[in-house]
N, C-alpha and C positions, 0 to 999 in steps of 0.2 A: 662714414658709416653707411654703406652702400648695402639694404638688405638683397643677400644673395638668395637666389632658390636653391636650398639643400635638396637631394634627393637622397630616401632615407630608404634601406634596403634591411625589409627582415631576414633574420635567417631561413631555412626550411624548416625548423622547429618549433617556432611560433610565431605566432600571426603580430604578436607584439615586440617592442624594442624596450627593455629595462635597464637599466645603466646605473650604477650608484658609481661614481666620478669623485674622483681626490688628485689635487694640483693646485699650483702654486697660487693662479690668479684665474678670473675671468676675463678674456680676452676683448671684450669688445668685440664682436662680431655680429655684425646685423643680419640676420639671414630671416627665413620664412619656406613654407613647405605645405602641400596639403593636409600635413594630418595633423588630430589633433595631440596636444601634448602636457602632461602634467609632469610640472618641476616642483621640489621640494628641498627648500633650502638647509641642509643641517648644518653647514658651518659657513663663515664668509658674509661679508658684506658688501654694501657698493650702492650703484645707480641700476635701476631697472627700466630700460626702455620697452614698452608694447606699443606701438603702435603709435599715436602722441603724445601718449601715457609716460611720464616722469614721475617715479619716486625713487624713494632711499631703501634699498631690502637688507633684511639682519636675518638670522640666524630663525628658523622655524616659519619663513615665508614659505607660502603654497599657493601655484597659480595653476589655472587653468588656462589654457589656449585654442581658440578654435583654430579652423584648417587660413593659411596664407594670410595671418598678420603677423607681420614682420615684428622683431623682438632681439634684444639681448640684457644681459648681467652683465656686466662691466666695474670688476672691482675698480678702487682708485687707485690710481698712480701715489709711487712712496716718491714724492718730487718736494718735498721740503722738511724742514727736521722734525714735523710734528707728526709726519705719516708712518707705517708702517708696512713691510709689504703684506699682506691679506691673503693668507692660506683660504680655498674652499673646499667643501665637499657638499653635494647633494644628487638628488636621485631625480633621473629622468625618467617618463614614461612616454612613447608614443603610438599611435594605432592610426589607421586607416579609417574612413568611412562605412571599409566595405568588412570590418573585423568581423561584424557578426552578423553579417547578411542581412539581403535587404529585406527579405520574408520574415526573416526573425523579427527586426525593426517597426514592422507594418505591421505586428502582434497589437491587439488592444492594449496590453498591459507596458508594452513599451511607451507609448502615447508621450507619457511626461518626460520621458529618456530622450525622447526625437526633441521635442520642443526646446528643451534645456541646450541638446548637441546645436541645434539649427539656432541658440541664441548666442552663442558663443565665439562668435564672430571679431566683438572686442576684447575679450580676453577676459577672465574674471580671476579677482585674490580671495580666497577662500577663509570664509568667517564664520563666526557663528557658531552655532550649535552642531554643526556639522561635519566640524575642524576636527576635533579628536579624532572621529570614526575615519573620516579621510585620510588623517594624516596614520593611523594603523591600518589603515589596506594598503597604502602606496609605502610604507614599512616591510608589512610580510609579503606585498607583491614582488618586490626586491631580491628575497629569495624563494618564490615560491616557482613551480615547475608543472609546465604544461595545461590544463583544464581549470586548475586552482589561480592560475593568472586570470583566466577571463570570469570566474566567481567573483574575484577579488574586484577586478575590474568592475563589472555591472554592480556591485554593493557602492564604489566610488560614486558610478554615474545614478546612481537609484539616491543616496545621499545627495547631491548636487542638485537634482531634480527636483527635490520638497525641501530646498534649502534658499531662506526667502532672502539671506543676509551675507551672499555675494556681493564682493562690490566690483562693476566694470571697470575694467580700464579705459581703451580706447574709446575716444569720443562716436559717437549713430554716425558724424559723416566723414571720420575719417578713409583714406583710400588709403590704395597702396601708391608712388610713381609709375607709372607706366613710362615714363620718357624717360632714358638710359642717361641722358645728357643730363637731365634736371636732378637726377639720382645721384651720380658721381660729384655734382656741384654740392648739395646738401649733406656728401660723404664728407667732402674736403670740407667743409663747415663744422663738422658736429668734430671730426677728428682736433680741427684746430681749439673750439673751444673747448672741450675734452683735456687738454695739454697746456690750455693758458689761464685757464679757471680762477684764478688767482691774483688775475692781471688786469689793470681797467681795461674793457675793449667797448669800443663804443660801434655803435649798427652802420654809421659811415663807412667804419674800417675793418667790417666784414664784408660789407658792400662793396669796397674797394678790393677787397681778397677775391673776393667772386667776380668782378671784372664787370661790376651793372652799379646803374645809378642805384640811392640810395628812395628811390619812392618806385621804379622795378623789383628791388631787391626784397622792399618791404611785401608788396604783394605776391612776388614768388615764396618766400618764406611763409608766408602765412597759409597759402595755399597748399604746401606739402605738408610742412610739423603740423597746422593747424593752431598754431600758435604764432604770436609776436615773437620777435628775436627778443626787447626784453623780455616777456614771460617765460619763456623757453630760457633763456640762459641766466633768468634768475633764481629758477627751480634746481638748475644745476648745483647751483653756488650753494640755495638751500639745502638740499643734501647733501652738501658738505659739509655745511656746519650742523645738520644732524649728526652727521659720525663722530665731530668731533664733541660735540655736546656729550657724547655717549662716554666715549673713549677717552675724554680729558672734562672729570666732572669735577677738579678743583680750579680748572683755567674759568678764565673770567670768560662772559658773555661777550663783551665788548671784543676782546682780544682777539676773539676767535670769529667776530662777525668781520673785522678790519683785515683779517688774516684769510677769510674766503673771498678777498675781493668788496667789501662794500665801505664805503667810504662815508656814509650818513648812517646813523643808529636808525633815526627814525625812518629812513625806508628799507633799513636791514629789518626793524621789527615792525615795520606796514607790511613786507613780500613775505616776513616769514607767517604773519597771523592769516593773510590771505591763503598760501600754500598748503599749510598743515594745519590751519583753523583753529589754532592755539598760541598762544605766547613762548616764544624761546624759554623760558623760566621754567612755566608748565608743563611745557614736552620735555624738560633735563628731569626736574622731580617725578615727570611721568616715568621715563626710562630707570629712575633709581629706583623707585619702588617694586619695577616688574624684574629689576635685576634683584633685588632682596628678595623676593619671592621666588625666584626661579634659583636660587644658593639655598634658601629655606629647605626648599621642598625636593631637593638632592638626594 
């Protein structure tokens, strides 16, 4: 999972790039770009990487991104009889720095609009009381044309700015790789556990896959995800068994913790209470109640 530098060309019609996208899966593809970018998720689910940022995204996720942190959606592989393949759709939006000048920017009344842009560095999922409104500008921004984009736009970023109940993704010190070598090593890493998720693999014998002792291994890994190999690829596993929690809400808990890969309850529900700061149980009855609600209100 090597993030690539995209280069992203508007057309001569607008200053921005708007995309609403339908296709089979999300590919996996680590990439990163100067500009900034809102994604909005209408159909699809999966793992969401920002930066060392690990979760699970569903349907109605909204992120914002600042400019060059690395990122991808990454549905799951349909690799055993309990998966499906995962249809998605959602709408991207990107823009420049320089969209609406730097004079405009430097306006007093911009003030909260810079500060919000310049903190957005690690990436933020958009909450709050500020979700609605966003999530219908970057709606009607989808099909809107010309001058009404960038309206649409400054209401998104003016919302975002007095919106106290974003939550960051990327950790204050994550980087990016700068070493090309250490990049493609941590490709071939994230690719393989990506593909065997499911299989005990212990940090000797990714150590051994990557061709370094297993006390280099540990400090180089820690230094790029920002994370432990176990934390990191226990987070994995956990969004697995989010999906399936969701997706098969008469299979048993146990089943489905033994069937991601973990071979003790009690540290499948120690790394899930740590990760998502709730009990397996409580995050299934969570998800059933906002699925009744969201069929109710249809």
């Amino acid at each position: 999972m090597k993030p690539i530098l995209e280069t992203i060309s508007t057309n001569f019609e607008s200053t921005l790039i708007i995309k609403t996208i339908n296709k089979v899966r999300f590919g996996a593809r680590w990439h990163y770009h100067p500009e900034y970018e809102i994604v909005y998720i209408i159909e699809g689910s999966g793992t969401r990487f920002v930066g060392d940022h690990i979760d699970f995204f569903t349907p109605g996720d909204l992120i914002f991104l600042g400019p060059h942190i690395p990122h991808c959606w990454a549905s799951h592989e349909a690799n055993h009889k309990y998966q499906q393949a995962n249809e998605v759709s959602y709408i991207v939006i990107q823009f420049g720095s320089e969209c609406m000048g730097q004079a405009f920017m430097n306006l007093p009344d911009m003030q909260k609009a810079k500060q919000f842009l310049q903190s957005s560095r690690r990436g933020y999922q958009i909450m709050g009381e500020s979700y609605d409104i966003i999530k219908k500008c970057v709606l009607q921004i989808a099909n809107a044309q010309g001058i009404e984009r960038l309206i649409l736009l400054l209401q998104i970023i003016a919302s975002l700015s007095t919106n106290t109940e974003q939550i960051p993704l990327a950790s204050e010190h994550y980087h990016i790789p700068l070493n090309n070598h250490q990049s493609d090593r941590i490709s071939m890493i994230c690719d393989y556990l990506m593909a065997h998720i499911h299989e005990p693999i212990t940090q000797p014998q990714i150590a051994n896959l990557a061709g370094m002792t297993p006390t280099s291994f540990s400090r180089f890994f820690k230094q790029i995800t920002g994370k432990t190999f176990t934390n990191f690829f226990a987070a994995l596993r956990i969004n697995e068994v989010c999906k399936q929690l969701r997706e098969q809400p008469d299979r048993a808990i146990t089943d489905i913790a033994f069937a991601c890969g973990f071979d003790s309850l009690t540290t499948f529900n120690r790394q899930f209470q740590s990760i998502k700061k709730i009990a397996p149980r409580k995050y299934r009855q969570l998800y059933k109640s906002i699925d009744v609600v969201s069929t109710d209100t249809k």
